[in-house]
C-alpha positions as CSV (number, residue, x, y, z in Angstrom):
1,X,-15.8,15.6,13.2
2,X,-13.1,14.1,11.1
3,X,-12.8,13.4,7.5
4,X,-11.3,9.9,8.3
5,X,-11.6,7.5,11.1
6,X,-9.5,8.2,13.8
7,X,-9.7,4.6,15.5
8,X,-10.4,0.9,15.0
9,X,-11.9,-1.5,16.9
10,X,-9.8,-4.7,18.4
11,X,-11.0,-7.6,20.7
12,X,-14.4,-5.1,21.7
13,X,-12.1,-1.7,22.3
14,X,-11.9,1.1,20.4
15,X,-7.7,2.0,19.4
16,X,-6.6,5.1,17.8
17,X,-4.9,4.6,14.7
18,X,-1.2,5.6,14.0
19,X,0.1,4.9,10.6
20,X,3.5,7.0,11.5
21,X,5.8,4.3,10.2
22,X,8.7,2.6,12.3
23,X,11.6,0.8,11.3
24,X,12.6,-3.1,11.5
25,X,14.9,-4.6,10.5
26,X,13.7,-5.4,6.8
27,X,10.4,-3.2,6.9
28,X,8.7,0.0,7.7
29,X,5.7,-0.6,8.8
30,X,2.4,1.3,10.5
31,X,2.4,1.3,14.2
32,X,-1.2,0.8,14.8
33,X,-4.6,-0.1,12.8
34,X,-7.0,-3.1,11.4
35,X,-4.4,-3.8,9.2
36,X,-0.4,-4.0,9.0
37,X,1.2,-2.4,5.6
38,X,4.8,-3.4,5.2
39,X,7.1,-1.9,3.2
40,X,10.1,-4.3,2.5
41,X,13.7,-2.0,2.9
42,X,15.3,-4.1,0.1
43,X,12.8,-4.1,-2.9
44,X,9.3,-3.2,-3.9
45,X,7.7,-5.1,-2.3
46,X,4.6,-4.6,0.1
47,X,2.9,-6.7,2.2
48,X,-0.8,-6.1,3.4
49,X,-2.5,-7.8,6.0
50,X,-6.2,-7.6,7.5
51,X,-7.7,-10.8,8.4
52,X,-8.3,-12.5,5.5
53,X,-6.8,-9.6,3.1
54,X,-3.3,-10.4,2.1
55,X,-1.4,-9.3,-1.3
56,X,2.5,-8.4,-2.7
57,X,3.4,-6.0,-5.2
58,X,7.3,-6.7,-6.9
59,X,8.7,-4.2,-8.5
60,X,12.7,-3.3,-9.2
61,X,15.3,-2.7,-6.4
62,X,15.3,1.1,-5.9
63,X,16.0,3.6,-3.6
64,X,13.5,3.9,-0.7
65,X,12.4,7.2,1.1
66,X,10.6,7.3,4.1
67,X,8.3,10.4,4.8
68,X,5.8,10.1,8.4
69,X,3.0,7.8,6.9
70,X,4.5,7.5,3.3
71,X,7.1,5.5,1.3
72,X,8.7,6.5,-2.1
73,X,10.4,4.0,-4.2
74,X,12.8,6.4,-6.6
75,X,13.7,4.8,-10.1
76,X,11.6,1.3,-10.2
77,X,12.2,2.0,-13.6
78,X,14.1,4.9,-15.8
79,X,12.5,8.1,-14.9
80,X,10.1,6.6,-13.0
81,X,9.2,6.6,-9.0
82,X,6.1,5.1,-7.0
83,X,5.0,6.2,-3.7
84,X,2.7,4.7,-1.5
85,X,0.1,7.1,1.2
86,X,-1.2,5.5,4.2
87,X,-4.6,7.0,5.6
88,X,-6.8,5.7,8.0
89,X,-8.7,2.8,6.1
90,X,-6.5,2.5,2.5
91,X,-2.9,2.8,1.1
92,X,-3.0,5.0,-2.4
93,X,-0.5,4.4,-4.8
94,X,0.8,6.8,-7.1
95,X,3.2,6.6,-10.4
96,X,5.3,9.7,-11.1
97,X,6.6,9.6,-14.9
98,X,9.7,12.3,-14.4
99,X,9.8,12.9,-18.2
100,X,8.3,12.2,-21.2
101,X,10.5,9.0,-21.6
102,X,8.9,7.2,-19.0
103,X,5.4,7.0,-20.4
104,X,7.4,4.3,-23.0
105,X,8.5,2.0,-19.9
106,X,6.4,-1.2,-19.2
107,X,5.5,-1.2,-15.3
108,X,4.2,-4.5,-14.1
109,X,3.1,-5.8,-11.2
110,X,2.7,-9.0,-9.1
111,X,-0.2,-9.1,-7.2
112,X,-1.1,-12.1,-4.8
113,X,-3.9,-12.4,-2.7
114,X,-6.5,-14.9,-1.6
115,X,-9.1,-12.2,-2.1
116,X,-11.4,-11.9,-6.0
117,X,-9.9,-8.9,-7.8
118,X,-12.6,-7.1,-9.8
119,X,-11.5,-3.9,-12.4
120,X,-14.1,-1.2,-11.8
121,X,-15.7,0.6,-14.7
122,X,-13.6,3.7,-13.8
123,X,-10.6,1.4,-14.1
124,X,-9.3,1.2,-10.8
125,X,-9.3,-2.1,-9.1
126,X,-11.6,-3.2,-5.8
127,X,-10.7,-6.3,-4.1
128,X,-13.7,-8.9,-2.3
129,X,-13.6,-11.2,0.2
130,X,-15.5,-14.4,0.1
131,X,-18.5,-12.6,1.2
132,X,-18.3,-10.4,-1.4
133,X,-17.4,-7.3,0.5
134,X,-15.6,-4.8,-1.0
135,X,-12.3,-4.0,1.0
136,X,-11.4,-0.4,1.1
């Protein structure tokens, strides 16, 4: 048993999922899943992709660190880095204030997608689909 799924389904056949990331010319991206994550080598932005999923997130030009199936963008802002997990079915996000200084910085970001954006009681955010399916 496995805590995560281990495959996807494509055109009636079941693939195995690798989001070790490889290196083109202007991304890193996953190698293999339902949906493409692309991390752009020049800026912060990302690009994900699943049918009818699709949404950006701008941020400052930084440094960018590439880890197996993780990114990290050092210094978006002053004393602040971002760093981005893929798993099998979701990319987590995470904010790292270095110092006490940072938690004074404004972060914002761009989001565009074609799906409803809904903030959760809990205050994260879940993105719908037409249908009003959650995507994970």
């Amino acid at each position: 048993m496995y805590n995560d799924n281990i495959h996807y389904l494509k055109d009636g056949k079941y693939l195995d999922i690798d989001n070790a990331l490889k290196e083109t010319k202007n991304y890193y991206e996953n190698i293999e899943n339902s949906f493409k994550v692309k991390f752009n080598k020049e800026d912060h932005e990302i690009n994900i992709n699943e049918s009818d999923f699709a949404f950006k997130i701008k941020g400052n030009a930084c440094k960018i660190k590439k880890q197996a199936e993780k990114i990290i963008y050092e210094n978006i802002l002053n004393n602040i880095n971002t760093s981005y997990n893929l798993t099998a079915c979701k990319l987590r996000g995470n904010i790292e204030l270095k110092n006490k200084d940072a938690i004074n910085e404004e972060i914002i970001f761009e989001i565009k997608t074609n799906l409803n954006l809904v903030q959760e009681e809990d205050g994260s955010i879940k993105a719908y689909n037409k249908k009003k399916k959650s995507i994970k």
